[in-house]
PDB file of N, H, CA, C and O in Angstrom:
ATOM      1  N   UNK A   1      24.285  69.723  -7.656  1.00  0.00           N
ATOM      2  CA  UNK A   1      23.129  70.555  -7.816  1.00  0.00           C
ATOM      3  C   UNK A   1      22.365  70.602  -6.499  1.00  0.00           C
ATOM      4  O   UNK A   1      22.668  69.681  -5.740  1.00  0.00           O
ATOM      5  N   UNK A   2      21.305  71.584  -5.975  1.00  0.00           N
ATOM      6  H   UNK A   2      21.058  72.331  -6.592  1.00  0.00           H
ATOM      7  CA  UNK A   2      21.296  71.972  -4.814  1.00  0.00           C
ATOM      8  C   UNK A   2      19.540  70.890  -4.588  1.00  0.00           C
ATOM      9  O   UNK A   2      18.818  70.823  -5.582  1.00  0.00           O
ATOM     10  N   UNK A   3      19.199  70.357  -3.614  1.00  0.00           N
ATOM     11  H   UNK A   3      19.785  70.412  -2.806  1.00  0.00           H
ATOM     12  CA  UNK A   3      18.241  69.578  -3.229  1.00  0.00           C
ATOM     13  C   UNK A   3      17.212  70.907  -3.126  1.00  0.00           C
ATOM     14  O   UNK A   3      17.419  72.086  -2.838  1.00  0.00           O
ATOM     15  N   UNK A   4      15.834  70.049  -3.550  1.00  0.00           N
ATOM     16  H   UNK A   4      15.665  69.092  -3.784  1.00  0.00           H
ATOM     17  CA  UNK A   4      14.998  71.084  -3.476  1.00  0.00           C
ATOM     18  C   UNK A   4      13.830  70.429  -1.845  1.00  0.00           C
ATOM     19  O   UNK A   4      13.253  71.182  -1.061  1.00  0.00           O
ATOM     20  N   UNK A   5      13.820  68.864  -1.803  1.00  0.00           N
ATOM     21  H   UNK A   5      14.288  68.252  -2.441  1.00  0.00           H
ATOM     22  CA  UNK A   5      13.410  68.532  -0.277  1.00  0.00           C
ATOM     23  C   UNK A   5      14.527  67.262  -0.406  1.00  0.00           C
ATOM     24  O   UNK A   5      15.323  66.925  -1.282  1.00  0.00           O
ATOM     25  N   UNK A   6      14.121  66.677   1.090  1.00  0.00           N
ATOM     26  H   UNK A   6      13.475  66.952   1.802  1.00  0.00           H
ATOM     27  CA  UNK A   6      15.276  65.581   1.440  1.00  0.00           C
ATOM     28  C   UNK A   6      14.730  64.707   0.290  1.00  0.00           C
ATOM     29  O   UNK A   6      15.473  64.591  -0.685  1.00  0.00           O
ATOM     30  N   UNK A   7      13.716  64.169   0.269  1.00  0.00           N
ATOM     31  H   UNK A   7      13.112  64.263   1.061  1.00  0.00           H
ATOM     32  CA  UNK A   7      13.563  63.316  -0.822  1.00  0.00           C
ATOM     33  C   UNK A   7      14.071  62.999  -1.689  1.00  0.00           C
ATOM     34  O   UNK A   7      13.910  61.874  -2.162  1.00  0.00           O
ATOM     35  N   UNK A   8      15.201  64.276  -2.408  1.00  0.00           N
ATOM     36  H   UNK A   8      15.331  65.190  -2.024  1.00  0.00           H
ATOM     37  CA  UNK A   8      15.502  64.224  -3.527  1.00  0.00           C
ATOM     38  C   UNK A   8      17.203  64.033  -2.961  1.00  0.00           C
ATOM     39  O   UNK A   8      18.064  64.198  -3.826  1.00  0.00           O
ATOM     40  N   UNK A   9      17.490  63.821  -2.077  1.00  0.00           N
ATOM     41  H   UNK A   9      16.790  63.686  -1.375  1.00  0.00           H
ATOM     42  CA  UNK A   9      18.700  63.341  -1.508  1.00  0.00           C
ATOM     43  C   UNK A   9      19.401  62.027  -1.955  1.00  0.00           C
ATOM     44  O   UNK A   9      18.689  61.028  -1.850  1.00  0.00           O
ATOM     45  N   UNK A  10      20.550  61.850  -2.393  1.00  0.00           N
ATOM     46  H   UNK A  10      21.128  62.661  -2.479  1.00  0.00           H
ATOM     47  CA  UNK A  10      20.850  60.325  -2.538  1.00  0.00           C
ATOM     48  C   UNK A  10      20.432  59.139  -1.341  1.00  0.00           C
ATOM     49  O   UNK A  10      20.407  59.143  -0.111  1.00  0.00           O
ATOM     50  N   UNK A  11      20.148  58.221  -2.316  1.00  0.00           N
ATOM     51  H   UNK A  11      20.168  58.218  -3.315  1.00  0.00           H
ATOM     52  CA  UNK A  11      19.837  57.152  -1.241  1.00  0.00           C
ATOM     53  C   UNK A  11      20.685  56.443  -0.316  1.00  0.00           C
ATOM     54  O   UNK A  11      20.264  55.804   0.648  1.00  0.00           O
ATOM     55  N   UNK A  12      21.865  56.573  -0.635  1.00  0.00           N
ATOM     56  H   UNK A  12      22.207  57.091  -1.419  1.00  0.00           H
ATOM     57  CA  UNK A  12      23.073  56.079   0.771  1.00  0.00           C
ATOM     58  C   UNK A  12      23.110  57.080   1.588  1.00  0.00           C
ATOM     59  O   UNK A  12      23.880  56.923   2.536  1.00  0.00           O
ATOM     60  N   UNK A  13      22.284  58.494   1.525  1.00  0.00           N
ATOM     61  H   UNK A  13      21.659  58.621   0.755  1.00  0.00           H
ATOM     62  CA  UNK A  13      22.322  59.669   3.159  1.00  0.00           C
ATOM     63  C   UNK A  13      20.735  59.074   3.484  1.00  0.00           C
ATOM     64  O   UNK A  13      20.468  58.553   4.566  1.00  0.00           O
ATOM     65  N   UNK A  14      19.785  59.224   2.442  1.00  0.00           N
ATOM     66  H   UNK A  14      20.002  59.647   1.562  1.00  0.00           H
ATOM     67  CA  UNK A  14      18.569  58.495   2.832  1.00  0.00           C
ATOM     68  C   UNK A  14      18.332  57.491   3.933  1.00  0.00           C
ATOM     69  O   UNK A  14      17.567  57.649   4.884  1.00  0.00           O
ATOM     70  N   UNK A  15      19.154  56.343   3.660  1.00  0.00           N
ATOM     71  H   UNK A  15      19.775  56.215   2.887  1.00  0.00           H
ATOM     72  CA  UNK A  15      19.199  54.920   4.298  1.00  0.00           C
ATOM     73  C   UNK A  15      19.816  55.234   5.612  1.00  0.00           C
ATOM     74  O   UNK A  15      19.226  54.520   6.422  1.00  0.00           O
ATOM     75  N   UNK A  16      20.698  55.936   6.218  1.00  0.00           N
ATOM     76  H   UNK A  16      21.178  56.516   5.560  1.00  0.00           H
ATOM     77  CA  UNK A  16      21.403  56.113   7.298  1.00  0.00           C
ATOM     78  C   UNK A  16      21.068  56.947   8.511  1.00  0.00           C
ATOM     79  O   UNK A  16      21.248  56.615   9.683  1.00  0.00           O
ATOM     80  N   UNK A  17      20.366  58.493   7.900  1.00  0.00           N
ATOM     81  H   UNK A  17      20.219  58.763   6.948  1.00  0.00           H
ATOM     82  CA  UNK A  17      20.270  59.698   8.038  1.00  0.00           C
ATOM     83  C   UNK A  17      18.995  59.562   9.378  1.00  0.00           C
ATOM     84  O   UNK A  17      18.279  58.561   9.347  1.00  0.00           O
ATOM     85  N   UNK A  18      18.858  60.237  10.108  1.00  0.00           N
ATOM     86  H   UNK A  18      19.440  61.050  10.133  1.00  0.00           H
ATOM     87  CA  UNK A  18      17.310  60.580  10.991  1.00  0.00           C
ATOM     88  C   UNK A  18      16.888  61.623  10.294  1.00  0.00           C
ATOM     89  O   UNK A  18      17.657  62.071   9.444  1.00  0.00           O
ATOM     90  N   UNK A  19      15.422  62.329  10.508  1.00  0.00           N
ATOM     91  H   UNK A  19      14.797  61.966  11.198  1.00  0.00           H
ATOM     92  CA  UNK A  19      14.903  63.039   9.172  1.00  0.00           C
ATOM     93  C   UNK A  19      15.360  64.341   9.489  1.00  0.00           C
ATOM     94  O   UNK A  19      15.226  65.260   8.681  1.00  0.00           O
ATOM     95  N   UNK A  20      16.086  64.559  11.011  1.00  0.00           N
ATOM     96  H   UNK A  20      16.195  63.813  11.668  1.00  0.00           H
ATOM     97  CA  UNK A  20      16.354  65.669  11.613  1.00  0.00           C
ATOM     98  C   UNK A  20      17.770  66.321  10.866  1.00  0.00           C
ATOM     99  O   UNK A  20      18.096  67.451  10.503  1.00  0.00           O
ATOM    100  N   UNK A  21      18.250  65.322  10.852  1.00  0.00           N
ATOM    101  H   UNK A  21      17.986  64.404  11.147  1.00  0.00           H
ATOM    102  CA  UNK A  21      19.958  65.121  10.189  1.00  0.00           C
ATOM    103  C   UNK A  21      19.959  65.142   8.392  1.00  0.00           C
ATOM    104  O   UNK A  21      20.898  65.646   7.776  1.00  0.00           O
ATOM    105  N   UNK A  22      18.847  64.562   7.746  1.00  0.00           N
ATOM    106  H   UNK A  22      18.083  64.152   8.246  1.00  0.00           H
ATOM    107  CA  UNK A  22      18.730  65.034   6.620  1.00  0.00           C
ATOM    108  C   UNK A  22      18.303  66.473   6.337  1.00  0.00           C
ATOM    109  O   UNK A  22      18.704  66.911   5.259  1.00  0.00           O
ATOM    110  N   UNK A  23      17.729  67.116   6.927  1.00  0.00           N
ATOM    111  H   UNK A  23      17.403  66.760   7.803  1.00  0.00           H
ATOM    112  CA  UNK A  23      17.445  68.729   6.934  1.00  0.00           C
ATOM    113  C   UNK A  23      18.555  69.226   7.297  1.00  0.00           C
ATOM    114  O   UNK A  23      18.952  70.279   6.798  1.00  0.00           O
ATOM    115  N   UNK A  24      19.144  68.668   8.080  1.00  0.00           N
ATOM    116  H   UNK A  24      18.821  67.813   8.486  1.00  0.00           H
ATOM    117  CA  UNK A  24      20.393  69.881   8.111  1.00  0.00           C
ATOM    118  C   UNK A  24      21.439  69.494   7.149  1.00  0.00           C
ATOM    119  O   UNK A  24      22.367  70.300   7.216  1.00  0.00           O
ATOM    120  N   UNK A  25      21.673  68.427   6.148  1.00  0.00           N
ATOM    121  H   UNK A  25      20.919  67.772   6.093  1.00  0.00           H
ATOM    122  CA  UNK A  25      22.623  68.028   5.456  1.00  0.00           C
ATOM    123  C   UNK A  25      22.073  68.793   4.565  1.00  0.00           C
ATOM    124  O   UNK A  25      22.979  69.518   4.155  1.00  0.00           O
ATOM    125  N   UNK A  26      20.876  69.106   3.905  1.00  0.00           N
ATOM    126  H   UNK A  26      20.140  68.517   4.238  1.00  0.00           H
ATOM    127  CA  UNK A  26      20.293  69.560   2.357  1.00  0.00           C
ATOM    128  C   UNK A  26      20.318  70.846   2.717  1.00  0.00           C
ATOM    129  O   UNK A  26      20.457  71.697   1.838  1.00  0.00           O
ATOM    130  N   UNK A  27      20.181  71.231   4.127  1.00  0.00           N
ATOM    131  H   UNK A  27      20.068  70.540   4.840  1.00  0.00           H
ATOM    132  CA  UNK A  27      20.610  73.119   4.036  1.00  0.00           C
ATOM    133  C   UNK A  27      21.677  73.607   4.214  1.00  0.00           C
ATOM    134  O   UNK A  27      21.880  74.796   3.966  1.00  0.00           O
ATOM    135  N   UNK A  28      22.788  72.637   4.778  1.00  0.00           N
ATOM    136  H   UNK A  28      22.624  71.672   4.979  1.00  0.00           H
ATOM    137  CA  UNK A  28      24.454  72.997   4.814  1.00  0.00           C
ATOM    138  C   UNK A  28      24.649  72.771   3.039  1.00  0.00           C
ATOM    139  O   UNK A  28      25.108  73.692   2.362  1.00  0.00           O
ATOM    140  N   UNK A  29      24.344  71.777   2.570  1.00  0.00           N
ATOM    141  H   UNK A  29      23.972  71.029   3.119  1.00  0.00           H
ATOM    142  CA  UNK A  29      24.591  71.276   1.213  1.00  0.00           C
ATOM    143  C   UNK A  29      24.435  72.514   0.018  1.00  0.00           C
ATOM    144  O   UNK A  29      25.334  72.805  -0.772  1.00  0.00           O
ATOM    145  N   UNK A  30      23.054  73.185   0.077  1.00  0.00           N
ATOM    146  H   UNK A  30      22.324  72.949   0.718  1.00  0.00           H
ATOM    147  CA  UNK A  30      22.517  74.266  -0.417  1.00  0.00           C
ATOM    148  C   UNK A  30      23.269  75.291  -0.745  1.00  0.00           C
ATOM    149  O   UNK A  30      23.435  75.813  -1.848  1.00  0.00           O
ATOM    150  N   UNK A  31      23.992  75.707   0.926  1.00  0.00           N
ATOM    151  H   UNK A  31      23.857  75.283   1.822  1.00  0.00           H
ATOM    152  CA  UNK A  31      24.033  76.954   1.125  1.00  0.00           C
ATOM    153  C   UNK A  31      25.941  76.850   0.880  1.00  0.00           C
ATOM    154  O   UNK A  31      26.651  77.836   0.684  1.00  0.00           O
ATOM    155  N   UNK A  32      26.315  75.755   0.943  1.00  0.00           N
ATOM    156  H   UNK A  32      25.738  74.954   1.102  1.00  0.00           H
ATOM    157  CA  UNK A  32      27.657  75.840   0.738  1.00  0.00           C
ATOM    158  C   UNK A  32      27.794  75.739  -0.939  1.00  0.00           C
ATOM    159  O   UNK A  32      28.887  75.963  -1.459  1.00  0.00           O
ATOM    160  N   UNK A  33      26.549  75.366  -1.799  1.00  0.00           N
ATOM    161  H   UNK A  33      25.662  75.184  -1.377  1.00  0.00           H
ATOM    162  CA  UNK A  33      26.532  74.844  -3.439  1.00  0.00           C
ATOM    163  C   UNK A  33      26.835  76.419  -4.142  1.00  0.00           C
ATOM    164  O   UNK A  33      27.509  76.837  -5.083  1.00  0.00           O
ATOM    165  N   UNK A  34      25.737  77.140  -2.891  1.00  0.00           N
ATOM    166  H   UNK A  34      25.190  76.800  -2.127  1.00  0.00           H
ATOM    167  CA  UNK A  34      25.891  78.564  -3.207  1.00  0.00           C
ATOM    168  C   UNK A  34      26.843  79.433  -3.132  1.00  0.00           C
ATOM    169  O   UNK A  34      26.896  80.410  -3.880  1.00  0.00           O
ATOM    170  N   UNK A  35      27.720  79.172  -2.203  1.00  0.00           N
ATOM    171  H   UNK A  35      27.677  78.379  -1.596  1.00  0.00           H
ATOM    172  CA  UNK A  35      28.816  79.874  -1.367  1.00  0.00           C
ATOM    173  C   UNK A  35      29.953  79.546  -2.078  1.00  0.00           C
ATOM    174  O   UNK A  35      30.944  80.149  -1.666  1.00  0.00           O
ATOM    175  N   UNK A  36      30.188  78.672  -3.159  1.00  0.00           N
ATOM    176  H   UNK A  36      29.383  78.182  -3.495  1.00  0.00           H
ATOM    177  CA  UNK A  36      31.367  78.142  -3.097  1.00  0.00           C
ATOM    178  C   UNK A  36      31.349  77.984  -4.947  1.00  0.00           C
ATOM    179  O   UNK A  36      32.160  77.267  -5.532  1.00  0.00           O
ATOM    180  N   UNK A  37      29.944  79.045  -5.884  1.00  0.00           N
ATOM    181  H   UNK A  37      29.285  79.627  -5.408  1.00  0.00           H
ATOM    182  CA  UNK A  37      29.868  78.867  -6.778  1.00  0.00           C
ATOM    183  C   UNK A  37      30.776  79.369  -8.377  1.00  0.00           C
ATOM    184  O   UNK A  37      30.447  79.496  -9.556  1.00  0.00           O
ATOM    185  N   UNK A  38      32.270  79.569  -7.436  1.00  0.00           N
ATOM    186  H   UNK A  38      32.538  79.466  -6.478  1.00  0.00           H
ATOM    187  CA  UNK A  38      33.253  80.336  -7.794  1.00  0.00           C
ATOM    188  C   UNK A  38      34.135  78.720  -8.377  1.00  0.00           C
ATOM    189  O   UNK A  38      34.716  78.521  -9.444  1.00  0.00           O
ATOM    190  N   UNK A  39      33.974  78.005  -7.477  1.00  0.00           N
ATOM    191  H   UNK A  39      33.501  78.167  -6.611  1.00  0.00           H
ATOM    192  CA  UNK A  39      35.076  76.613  -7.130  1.00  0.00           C
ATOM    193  C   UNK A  39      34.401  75.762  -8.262  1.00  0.00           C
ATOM    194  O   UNK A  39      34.344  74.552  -8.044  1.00  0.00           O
ATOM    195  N   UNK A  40      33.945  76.173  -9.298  1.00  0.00           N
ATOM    196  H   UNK A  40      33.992  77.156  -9.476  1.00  0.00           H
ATOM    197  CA  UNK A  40      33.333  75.082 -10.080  1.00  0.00           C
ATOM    198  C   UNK A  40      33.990  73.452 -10.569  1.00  0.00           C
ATOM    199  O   UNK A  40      33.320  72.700 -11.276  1.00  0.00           O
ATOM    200  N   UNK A  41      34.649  73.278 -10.330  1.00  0.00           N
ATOM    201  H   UNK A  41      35.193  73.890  -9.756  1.00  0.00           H
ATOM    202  CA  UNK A  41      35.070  72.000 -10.385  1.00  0.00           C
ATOM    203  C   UNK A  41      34.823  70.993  -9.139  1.00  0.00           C
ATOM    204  O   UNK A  41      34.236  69.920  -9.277  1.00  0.00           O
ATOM    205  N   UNK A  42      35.372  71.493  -7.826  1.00  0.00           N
ATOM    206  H   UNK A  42      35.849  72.364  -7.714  1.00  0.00           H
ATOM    207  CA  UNK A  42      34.985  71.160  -6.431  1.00  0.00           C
ATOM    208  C   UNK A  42      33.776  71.589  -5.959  1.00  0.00           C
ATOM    209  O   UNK A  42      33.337  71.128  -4.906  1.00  0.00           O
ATOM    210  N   UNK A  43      33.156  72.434  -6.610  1.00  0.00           N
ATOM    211  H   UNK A  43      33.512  72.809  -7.466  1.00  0.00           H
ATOM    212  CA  UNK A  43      31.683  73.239  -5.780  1.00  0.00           C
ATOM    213  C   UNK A  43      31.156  71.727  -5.332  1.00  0.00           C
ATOM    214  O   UNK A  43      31.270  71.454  -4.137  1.00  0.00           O
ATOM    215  N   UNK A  44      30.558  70.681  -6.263  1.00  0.00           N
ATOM    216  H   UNK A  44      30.465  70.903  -7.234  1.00  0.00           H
ATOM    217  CA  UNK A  44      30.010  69.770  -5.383  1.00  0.00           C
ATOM    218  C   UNK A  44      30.505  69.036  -4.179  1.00  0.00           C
ATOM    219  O   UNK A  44      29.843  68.958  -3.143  1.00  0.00           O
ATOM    220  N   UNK A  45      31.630  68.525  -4.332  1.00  0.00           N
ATOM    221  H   UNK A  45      32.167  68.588  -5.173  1.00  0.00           H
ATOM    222  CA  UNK A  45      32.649  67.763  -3.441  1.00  0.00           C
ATOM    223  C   UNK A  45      32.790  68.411  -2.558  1.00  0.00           C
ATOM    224  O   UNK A  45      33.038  67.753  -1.548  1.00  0.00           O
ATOM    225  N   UNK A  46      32.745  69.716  -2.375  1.00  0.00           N
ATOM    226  H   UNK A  46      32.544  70.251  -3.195  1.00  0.00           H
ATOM    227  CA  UNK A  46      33.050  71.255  -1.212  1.00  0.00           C
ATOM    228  C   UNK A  46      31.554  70.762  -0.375  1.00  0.00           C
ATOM    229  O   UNK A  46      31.472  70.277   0.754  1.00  0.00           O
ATOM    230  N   UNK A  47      30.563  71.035  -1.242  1.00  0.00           N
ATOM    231  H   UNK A  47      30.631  71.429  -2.159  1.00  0.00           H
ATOM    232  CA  UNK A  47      29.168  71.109  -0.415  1.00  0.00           C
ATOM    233  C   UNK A  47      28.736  70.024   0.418  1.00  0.00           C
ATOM    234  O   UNK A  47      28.140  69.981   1.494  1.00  0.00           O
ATOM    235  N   UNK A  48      29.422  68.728  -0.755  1.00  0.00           N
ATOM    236  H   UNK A  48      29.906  68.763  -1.629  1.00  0.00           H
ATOM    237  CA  UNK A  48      28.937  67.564   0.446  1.00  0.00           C
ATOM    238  C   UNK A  48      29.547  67.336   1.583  1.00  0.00           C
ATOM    239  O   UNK A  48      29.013  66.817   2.564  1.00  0.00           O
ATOM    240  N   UNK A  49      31.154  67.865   1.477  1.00  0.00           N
ATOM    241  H   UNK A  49      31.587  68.287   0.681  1.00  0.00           H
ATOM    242  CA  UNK A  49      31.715  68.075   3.007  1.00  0.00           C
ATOM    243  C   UNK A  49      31.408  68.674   3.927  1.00  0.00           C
ATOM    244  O   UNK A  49      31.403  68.294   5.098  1.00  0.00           O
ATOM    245  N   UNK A  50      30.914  70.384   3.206  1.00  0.00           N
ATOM    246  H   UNK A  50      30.918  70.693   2.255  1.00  0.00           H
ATOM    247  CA  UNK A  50      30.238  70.983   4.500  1.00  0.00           C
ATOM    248  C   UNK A  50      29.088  70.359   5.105  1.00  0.00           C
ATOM    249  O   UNK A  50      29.026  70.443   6.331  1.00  0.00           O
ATOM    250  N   UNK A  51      28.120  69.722   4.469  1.00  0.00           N
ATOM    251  H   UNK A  51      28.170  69.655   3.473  1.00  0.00           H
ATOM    252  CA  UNK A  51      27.000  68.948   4.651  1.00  0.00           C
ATOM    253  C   UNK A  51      27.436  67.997   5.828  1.00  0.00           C
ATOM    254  O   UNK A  51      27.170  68.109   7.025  1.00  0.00           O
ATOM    255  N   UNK A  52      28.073  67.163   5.268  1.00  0.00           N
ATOM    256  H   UNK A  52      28.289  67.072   4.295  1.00  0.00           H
ATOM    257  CA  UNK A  52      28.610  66.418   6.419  1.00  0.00           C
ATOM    258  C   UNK A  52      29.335  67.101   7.708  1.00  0.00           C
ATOM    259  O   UNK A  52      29.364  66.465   8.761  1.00  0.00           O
ATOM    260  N   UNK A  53      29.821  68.177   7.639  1.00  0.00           N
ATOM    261  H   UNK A  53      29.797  68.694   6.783  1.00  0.00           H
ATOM    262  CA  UNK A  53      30.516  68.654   8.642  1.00  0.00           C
ATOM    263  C   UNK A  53      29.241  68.975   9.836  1.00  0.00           C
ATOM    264  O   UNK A  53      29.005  68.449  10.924  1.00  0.00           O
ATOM    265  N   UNK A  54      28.616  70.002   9.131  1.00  0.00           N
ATOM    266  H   UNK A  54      28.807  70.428   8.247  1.00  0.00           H
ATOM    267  CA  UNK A  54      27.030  70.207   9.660  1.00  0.00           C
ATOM    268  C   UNK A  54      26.741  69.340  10.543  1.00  0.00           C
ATOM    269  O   UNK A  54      26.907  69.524  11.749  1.00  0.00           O
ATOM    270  N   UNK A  55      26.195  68.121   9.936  1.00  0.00           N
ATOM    271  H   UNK A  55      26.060  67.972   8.957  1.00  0.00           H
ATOM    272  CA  UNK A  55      25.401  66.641  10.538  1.00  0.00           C
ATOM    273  C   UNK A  55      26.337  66.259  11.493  1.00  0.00           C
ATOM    274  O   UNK A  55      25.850  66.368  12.618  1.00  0.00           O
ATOM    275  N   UNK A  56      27.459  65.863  11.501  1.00  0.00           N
ATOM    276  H   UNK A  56      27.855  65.774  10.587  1.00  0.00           H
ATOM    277  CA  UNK A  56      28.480  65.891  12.649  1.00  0.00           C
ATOM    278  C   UNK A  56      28.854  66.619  13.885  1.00  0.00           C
ATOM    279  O   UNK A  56      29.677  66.368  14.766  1.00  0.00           O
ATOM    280  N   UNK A  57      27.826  67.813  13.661  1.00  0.00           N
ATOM    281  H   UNK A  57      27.158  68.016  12.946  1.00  0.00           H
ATOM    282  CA  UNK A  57      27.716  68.566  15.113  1.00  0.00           C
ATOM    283  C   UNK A  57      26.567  68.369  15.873  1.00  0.00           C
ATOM    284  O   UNK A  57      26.235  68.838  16.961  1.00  0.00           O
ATOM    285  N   UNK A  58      26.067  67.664  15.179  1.00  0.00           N
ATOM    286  H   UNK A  58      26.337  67.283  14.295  1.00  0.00           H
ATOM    287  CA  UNK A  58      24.714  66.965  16.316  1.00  0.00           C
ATOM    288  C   UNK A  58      24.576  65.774  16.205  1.00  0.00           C
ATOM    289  O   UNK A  58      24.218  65.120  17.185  1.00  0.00           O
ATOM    290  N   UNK A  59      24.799  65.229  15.097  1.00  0.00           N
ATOM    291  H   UNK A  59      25.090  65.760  14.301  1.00  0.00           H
ATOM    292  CA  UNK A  59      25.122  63.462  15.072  1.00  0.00           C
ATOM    293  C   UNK A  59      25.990  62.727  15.499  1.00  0.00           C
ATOM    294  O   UNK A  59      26.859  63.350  16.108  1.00  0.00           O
ATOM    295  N   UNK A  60      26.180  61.374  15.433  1.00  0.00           N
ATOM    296  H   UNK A  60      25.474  60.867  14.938  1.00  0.00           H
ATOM    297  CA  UNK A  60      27.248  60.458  15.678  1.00  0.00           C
ATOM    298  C   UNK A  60      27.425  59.499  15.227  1.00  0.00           C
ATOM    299  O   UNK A  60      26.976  58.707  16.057  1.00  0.00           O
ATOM    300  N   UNK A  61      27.871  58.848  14.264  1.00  0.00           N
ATOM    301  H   UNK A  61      28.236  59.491  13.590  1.00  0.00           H
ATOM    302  CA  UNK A  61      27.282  57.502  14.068  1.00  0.00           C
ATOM    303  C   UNK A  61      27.361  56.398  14.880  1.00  0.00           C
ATOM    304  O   UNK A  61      28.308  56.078  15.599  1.00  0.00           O
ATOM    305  N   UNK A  62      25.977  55.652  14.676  1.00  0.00           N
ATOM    306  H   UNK A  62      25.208  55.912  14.092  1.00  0.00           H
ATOM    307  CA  UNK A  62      26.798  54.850  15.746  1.00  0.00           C
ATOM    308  C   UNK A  62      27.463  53.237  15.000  1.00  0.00           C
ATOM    309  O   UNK A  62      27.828  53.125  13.829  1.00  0.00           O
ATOM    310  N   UNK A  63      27.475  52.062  16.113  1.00  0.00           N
ATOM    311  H   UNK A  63      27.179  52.153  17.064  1.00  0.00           H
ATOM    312  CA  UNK A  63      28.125  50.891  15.674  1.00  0.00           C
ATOM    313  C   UNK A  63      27.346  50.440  14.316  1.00  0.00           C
ATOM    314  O   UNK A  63      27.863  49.967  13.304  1.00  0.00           O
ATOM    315  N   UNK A  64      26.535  50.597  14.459  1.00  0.00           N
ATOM    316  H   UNK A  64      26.116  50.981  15.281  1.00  0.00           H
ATOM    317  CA  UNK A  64      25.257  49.385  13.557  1.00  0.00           C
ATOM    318  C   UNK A  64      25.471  50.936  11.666  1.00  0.00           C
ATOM    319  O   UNK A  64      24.754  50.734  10.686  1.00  0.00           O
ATOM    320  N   UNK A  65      26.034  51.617  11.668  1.00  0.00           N
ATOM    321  H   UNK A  65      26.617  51.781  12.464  1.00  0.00           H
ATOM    322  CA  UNK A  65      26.095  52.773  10.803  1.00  0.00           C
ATOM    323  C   UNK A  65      24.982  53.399  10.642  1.00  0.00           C
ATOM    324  O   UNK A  65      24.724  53.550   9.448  1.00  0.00           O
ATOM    325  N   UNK A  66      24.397  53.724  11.177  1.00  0.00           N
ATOM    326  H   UNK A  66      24.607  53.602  12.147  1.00  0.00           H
ATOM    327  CA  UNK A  66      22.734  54.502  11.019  1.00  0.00           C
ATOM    328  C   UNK A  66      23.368  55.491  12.076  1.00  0.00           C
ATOM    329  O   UNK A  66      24.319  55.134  12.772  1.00  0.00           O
ATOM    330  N   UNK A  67      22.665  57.061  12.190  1.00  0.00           N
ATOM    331  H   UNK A  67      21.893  57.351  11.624  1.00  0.00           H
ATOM    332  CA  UNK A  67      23.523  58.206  12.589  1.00  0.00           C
ATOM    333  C   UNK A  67      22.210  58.373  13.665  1.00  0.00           C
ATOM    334  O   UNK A  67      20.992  58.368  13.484  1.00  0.00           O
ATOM    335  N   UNK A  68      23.333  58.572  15.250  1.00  0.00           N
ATOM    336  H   UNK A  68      24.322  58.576  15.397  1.00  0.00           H
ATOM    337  CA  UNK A  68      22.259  59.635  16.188  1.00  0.00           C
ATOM    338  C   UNK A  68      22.461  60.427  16.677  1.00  0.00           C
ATOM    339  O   UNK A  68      23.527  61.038  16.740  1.00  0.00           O
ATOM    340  N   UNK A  69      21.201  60.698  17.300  1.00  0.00           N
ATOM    341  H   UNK A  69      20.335  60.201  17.249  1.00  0.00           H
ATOM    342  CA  UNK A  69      21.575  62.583  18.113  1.00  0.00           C
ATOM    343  C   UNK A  69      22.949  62.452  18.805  1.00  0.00           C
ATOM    344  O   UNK A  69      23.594  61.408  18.706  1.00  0.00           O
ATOM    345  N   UNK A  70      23.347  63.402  19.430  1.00  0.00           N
ATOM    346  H   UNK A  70      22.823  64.251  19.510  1.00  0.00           H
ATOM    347  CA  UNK A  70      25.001  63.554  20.202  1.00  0.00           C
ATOM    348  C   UNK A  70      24.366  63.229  21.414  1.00  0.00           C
ATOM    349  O   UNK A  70      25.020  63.158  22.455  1.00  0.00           O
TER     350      UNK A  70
END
């Protein structure tokens, strides 16, 4: 189901995330929940990948697992 602010994000992207990197996970997340509302079985599993794909073009994780800028 599609986040309405980060807040309402699970708490294992919560705990890791910078607040910069949670905005772009809940609007890749959104917009792929939307895009992909054909795939109903995968629609979620689809969105959280694009989500992550998103955050991975400006993030990195680093050693300690908490995510930073590139």
């Amino acid at each position: 189901m599609p986040y309405k602010s980060i807040h309402d994000l699970p708490e294992s992207i919560k705990k890791h995330l910078p607040k910069e990197a949670l905005s772009i996970f809940k609007s890749a997340f959104n917009a792929a929940f939307e895009e992909y509302k054909e795939q109903k079985a995968k629609r979620e599993e689809i969105a959280h990948k694009v989500a992550w794909s998103a955050v991975k073009k400006k993030f990195v994780k680093s050693p300690s697992g908490n995510w930073i800028s590139k």
